[in-house]
Wavefront OBJ file of the C-alpha trace (Angstrom):
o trace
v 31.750 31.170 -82.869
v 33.461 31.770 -86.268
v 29.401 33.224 -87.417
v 29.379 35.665 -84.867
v 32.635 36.624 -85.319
v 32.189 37.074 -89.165
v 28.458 38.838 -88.816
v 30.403 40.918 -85.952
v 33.523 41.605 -88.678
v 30.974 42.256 -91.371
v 28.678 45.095 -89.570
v 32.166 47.204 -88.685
v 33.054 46.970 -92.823
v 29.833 48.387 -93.076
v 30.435 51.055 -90.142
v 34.073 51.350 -91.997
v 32.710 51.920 -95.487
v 29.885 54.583 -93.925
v 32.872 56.526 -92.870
v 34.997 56.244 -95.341
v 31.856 57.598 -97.514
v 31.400 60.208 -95.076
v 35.449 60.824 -95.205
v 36.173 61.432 -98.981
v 33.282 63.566 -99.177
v 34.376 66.670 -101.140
v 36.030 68.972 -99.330
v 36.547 67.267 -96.279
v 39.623 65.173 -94.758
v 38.915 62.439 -92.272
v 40.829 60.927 -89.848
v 40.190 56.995 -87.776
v 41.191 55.828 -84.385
v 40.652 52.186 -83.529
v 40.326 49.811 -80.637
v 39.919 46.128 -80.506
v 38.784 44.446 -77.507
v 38.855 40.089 -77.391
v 36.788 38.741 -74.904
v 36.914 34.729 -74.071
v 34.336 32.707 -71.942
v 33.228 29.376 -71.537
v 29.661 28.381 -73.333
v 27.488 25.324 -72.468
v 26.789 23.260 -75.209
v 25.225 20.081 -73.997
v 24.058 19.376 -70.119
v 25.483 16.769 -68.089
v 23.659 13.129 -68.597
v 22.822 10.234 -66.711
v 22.992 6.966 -68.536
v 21.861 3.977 -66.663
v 21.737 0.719 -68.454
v 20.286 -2.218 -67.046
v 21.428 -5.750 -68.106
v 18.897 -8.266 -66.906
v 19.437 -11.635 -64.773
v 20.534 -14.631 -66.376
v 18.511 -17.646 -65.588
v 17.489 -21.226 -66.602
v 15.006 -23.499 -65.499
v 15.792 -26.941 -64.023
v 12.814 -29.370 -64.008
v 12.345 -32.270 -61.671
v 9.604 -35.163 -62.530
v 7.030 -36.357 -60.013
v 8.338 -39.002 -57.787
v 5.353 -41.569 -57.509
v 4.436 -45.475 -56.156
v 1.722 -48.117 -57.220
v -0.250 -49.430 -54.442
v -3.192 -51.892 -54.583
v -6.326 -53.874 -52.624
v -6.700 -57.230 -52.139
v -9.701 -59.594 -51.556
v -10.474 -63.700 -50.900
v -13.972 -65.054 -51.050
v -14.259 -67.831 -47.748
v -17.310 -70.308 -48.953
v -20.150 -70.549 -46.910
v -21.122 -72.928 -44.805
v -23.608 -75.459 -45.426
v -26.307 -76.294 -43.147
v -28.923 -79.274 -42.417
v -32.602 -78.972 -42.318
v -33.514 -79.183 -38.512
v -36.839 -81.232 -37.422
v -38.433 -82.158 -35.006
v -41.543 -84.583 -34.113
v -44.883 -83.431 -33.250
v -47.963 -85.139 -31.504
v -51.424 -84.278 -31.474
v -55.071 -86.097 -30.320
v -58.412 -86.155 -31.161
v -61.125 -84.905 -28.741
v -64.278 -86.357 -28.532
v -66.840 -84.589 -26.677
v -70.504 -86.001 -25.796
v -73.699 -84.060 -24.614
v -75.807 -84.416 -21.107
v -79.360 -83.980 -20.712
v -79.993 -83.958 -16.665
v -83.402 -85.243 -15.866
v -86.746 -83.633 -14.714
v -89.056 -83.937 -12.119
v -92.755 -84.495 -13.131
v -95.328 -81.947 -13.129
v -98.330 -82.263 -11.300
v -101.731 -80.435 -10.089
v -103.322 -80.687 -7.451
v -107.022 -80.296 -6.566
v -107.375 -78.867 -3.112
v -110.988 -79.767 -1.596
v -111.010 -77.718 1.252
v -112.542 -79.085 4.277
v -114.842 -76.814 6.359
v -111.793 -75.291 8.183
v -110.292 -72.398 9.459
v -107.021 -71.721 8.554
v -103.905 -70.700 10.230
v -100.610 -69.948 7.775
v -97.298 -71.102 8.447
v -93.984 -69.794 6.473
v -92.226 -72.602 4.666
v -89.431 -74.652 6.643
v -86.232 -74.774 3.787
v -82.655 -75.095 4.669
v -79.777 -74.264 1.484
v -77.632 -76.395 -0.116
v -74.541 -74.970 -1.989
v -73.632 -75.977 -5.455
v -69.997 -75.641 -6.856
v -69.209 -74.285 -10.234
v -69.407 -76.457 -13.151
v -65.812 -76.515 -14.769
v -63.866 -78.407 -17.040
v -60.207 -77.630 -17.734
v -58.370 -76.411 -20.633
v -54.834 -76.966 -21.345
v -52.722 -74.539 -22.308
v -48.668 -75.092 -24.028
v -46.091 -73.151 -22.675
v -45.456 -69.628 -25.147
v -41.913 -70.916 -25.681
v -39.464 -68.572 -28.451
v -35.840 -69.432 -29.984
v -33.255 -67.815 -29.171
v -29.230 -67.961 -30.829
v -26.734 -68.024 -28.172
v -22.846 -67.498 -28.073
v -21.690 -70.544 -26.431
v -17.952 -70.429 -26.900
v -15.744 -68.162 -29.327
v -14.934 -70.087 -32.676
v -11.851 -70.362 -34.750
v -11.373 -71.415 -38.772
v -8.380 -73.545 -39.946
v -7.547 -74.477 -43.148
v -4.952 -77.316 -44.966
v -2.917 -75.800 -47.100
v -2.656 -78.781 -49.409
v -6.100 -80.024 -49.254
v -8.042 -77.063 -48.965
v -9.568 -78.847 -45.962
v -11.824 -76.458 -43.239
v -12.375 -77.331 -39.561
v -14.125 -75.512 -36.908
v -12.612 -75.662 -33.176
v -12.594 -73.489 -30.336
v -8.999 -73.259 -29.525
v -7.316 -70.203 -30.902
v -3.671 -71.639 -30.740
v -4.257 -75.129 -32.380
v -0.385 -76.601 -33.575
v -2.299 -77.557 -37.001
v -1.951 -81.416 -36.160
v -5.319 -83.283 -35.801
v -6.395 -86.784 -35.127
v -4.841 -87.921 -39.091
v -1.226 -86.424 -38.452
v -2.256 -83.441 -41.424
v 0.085 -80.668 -41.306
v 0.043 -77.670 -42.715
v -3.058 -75.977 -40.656
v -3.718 -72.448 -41.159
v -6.056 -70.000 -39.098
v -7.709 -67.716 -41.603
v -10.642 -66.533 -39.137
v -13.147 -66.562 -36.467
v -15.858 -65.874 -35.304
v -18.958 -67.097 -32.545
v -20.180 -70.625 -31.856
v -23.751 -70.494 -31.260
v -27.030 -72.503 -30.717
v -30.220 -72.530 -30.716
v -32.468 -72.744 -27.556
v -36.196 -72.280 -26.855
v -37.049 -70.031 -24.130
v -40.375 -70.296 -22.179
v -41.707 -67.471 -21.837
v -44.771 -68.642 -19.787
v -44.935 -71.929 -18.637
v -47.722 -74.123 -19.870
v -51.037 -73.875 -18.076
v -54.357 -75.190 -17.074
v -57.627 -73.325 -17.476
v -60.535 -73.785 -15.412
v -63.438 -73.059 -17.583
v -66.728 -72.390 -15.837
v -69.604 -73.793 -17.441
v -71.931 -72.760 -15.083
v -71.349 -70.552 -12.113
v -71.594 -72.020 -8.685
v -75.555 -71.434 -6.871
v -76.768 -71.492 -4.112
v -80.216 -73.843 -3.735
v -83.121 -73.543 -1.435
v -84.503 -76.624 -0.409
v -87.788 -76.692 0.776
v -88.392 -78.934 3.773
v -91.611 -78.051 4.592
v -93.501 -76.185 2.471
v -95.034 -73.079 3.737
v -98.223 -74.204 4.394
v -101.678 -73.103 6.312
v -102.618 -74.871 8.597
v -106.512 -75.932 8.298
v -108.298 -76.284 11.366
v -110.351 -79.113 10.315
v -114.159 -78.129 11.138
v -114.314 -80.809 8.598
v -112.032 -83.079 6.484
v -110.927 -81.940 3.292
v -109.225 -84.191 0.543
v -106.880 -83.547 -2.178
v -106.775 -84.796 -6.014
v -103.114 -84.837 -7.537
v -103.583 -84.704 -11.088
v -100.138 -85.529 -13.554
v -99.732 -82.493 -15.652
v -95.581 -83.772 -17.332
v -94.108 -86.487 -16.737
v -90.760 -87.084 -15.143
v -87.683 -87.872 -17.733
v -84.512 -89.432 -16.651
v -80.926 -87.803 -17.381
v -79.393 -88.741 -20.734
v -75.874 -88.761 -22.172
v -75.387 -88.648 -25.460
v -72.773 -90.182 -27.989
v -69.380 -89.799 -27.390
v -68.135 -87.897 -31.212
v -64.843 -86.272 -32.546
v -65.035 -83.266 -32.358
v -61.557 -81.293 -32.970
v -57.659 -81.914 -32.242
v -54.951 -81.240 -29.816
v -52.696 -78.567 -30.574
v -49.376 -79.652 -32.034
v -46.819 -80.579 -29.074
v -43.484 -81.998 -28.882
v -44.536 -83.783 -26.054
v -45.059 -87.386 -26.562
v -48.286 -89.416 -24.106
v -51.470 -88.915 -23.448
v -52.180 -85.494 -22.468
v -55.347 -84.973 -19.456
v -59.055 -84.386 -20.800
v -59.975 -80.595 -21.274
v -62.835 -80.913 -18.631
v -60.397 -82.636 -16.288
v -63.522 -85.069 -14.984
v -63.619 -88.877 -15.259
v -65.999 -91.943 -14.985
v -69.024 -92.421 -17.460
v -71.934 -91.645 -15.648
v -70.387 -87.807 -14.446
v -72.421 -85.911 -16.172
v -69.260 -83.050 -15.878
v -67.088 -85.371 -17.780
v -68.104 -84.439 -21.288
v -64.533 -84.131 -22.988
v -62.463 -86.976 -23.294
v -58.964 -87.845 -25.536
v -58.533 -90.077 -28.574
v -55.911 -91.481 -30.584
v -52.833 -89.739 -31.263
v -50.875 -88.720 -34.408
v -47.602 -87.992 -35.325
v -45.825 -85.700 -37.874
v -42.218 -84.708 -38.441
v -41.494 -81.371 -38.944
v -39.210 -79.144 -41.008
v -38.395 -76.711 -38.597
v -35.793 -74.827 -40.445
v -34.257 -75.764 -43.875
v -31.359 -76.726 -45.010
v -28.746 -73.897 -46.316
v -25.544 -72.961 -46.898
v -23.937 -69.463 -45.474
v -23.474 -66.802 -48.190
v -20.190 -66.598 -49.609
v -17.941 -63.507 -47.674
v -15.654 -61.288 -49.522
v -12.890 -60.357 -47.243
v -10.320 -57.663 -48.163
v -6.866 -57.355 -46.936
v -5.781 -55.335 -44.261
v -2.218 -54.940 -43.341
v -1.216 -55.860 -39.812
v -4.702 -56.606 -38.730
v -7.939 -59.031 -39.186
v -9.628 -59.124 -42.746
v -12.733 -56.921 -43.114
v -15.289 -57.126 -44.987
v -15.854 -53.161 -45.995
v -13.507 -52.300 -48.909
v -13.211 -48.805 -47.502
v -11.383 -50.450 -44.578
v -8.954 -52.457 -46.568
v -5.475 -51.232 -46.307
v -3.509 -50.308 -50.098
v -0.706 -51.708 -50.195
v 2.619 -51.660 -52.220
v 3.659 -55.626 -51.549
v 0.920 -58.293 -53.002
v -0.295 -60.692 -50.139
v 0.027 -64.327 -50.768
v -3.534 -66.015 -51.678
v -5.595 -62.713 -51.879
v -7.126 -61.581 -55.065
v -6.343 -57.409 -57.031
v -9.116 -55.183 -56.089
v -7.706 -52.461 -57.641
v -4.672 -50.016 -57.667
v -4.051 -46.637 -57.591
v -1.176 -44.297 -58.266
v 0.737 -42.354 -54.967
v 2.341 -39.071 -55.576
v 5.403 -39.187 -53.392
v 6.632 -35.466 -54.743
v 4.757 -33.060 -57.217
v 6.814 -32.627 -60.623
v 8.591 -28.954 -60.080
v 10.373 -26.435 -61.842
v 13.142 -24.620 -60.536
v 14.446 -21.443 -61.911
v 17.989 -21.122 -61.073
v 19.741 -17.528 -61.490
v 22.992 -17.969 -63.343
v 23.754 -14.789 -63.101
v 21.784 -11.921 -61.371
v 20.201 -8.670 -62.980
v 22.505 -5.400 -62.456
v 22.769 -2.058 -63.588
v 25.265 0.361 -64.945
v 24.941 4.395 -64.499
v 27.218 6.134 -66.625
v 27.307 9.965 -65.728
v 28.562 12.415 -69.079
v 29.626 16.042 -67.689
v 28.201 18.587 -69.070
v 30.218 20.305 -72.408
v 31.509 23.514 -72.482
v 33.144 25.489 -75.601
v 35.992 28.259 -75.278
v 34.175 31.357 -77.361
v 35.984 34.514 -78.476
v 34.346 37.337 -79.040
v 35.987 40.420 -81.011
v 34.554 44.268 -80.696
v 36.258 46.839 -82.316
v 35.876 50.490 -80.961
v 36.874 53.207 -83.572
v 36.476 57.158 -83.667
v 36.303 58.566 -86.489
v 37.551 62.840 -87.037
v 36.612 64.760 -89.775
v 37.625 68.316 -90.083
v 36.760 70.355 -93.746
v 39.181 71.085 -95.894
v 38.196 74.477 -97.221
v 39.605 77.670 -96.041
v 36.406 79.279 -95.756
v 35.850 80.919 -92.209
v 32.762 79.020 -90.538
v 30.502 80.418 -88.325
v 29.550 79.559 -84.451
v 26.678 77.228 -85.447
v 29.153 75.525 -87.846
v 31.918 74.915 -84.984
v 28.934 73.226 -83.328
v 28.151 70.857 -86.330
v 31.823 69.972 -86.898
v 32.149 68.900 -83.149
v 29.092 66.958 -83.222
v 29.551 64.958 -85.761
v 32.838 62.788 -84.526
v 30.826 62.171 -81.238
v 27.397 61.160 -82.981
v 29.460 58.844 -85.366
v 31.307 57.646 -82.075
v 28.513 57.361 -80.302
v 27.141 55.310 -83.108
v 29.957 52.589 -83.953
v 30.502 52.499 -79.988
v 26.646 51.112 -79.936
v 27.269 49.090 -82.353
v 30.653 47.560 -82.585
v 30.801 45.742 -79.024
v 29.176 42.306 -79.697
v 27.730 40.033 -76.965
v 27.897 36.860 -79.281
v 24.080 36.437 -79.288
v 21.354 37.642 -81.906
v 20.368 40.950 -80.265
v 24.023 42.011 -80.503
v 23.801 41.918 -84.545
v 20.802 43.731 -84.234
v 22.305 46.301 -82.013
v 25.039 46.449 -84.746
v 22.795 47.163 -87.626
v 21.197 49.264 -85.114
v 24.508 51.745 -84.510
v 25.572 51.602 -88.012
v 22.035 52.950 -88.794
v 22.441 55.569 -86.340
v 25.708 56.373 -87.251
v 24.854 56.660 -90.771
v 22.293 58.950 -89.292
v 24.748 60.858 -87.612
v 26.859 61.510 -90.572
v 23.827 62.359 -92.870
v 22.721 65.334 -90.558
v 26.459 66.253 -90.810
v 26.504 66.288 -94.839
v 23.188 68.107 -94.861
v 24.478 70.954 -92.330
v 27.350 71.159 -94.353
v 25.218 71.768 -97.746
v 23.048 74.521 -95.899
v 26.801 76.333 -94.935
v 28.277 76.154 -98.109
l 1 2 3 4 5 6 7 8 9 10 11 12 13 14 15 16 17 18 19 20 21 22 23 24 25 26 27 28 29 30 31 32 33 34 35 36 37 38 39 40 41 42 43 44 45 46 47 48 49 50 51 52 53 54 55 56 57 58 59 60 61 62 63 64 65 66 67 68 69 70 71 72 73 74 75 76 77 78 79 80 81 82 83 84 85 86 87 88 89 90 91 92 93 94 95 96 97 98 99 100 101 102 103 104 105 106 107 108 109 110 111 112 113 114 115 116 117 118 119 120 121 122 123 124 125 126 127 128 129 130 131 132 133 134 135 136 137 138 139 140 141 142 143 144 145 146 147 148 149 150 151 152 153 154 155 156 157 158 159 160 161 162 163 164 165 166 167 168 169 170 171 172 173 174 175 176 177 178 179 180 181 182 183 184 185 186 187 188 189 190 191 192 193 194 195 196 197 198 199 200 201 202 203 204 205 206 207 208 209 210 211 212 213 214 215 216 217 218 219 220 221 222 223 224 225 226 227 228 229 230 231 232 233 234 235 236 237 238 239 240 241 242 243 244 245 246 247 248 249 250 251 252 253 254 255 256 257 258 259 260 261 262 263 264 265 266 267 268 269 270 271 272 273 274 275 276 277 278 279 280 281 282 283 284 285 286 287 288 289 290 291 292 293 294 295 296 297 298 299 300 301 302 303 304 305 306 307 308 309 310 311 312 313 314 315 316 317 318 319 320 321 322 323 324 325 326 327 328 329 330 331 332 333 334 335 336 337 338 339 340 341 342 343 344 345 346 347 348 349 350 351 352 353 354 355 356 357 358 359 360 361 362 363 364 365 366 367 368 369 370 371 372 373 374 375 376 377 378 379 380 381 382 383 384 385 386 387 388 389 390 391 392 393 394 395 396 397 398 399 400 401 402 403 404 405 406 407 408 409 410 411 412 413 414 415 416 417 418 419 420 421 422 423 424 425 426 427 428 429 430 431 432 433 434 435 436 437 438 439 440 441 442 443
């Protein structure tokens, strides 16, 4: 405010001192009228603001640990039982077996001397005699196979003190036995079994043929021709083989029974009797006895049983129940580590984020601006008599200087109003230059 006001102030001294130059020029009086005009307004400075600050939230963080437990498995071993060897006695005989040789006929030829005859033929006379089969039998054992049977559900007690095991089929034994021991405990159960042999086909007798039944044509009468006798004829019977009688031979071993567990004298194979049947070639011997080892003796693998809560032991670990409290009598299988609740962190706001938006008004300043409006009148002196075009000049020049400082001299308060201002004051100047020179040419 106080520049413009001084540029402004400055430009009218210069306006001032052009006139007053113009003014005491020789021979010439001059003459000033001035106005000064104040005008106030209100100027913007600086724009309104917005200030927002922003405090943030106030926190801290409250950590909890992980809440966990130890739980475990448990296992026993229960000893095996022990087991004797099973046998069992076995019987077997010899076979002796003996060879027949039936007899034979002999073997003749006759010598036919016909007679002088005519003949007449005539077909044998037979009749047939059937001939069974010649068998003998062979014994066959039954096809027998064991098999394990559940006879009655078992239950496994123990004496506390001794250590003692029994076996009985009563699930609810008091724990008192024949001795007055106390202290019985059930620890498990299981299947009483045993052993029996099945038949699966019964034992058997095979008839064996030896030679399949026949039938036999006896001859009666052979067929024969009759021979007219013209005259007798005679016949020679010559001996060609002689007849042999049937033979039996030795009576040998010749192999054994199969192994039975049937004790006696088991029926010949050929199921014939009496020496001179010549179908009774098999007949039994002595007999000999082994015991046998039908099974060995052995004891039950040991059993690893594992724990389970509020049920029967098993014997897969994976089904064993973990457990915080430790069983009584059961062995550590292992433990592991429960998480109840997961460590956390909790971030608690003590105080929460704000915000604070300050709004400064814009600023305005109070300027004053000055303008001074003069006229300036200048009349010449001299007493000389001036002409028409003179008159003209000398009323010219107040309104060109006029016109001049009132261009100038009125001041907006921004830069193109001192540049007006130098502007009038060079047209004023102007002005009163064309005056002087005007004057020259009249004097």
């Amino acid at each position: 405010m106080n520049m413009h006001n001084s540029t402004k102030i400055g430009l009218a001294a210069v306006a001032v001192a052009g006139v007053a130059s113009v003014v005491a020029a020789p021979g010439a009086q001059a003459a000033q009228d001035c106005k000064t005009t104040t005008v106030t307004s209100q100027v913007k400075v600086a724009d309104e603001k917005t200030t927002t600050t922003v405090t943030p939230a106030v926190t801290h963080v409250e950590h909890t640990d992980a809440v966990s437990h130890e739980e475990s498995r448990f296992s026993k071993v229960v000893k095996g039982e022990s087991h004797e060897a099973v046998t069992e006695d076995q019987f077997r005989n010899s076979v002796y077996t003996r060879t027949y040789t039936p007899g034979t006929a002999a073997v003749t030829d006759t010598i036919e001397h016909p007679a002088e005859t005519h003949t007449v033929e005539h077909p044998a006379e037979t009749h047939t005699v059937e001939h069974p089969a010649e068998t003998h039998v062979v014994h066959h054992e039954a096809v027998t196979h064991e098999e394990t049977r559940v006879t009655a559900r078992g239950y496994a007690y123990r004496q506390k003190q001794t250590g003692k095991v029994r076996y009985l089929n009563t699930p609810d034994w008091n724990g008192e036995d024949e001795h007055g021991d106390l202290g019985w405990v059930r620890f498990a159960e299981g299947d009483l079994t045993e052993t029996v042999t099945v038949v699966d086909q019964e034992a058997w007798d095979e008839t064996v043929v030896d030679k399949e039944a026949w039938t036999e044509t006896v001859v009666d009468k052979e067929a024969w021709t009759e021979t007219v006798v013209d005259k007798e004829a005679w016949t020679e019977t010559i001996v060609v083989e002689e007849a042999t009688p049937a033979v039996f031979g030795p009576w040998q071993w010749d192999h054994f029974t199969a192994w039975t567990t049937t004790p006696g004298t088991p029926a010949d194979e050929d199921g014939q009797e009496g020496e001179d049947n010549p179908l009774n070639l098999s007949q039994i011997g002595e007999q000999y006895q082994q015991t046998v080892t039908t099974k060995e003796a052995y004891t039950d693998p040991d059993v690893t049983l594992y724990f389970v809560e509020d049920g029967e032991p098993t014997t897969n670990l994976a089904d064993a129940s973990w457990t915080a409290d430790e069983p009584e009598g059961w062995d550590l299988v292992d433990t592991r580590t429960v998480e109840d609740r997961p460590a956390s962190d909790v971030t608690v706001v003590d105080s929460p984020a704000s915000s604070v938006t300050v709004v400064v008004p814009a600023v305005y300043e109070t300027k004053t601006d000055k303008s001074e409006k003069c006229a300036a009148v200048v009349k010449d002196a001299s007493t000389k008599a001036g002409t028409k075009a003179d008159s003209k000049a000398d009323s010219e020049v107040p309104t060109r200087i006029d016109a001049g400082l009132a261009g100038n001299l009125p001041n907006t308060g921004g830069p193109n109003g001192a540049l007006l201002a130098v502007g009038g004051l060079l047209a004023g100047i102007g002005g009163v230059g064309a005056f002087l020179t005007r004057r020259r040419k009249n004097a």
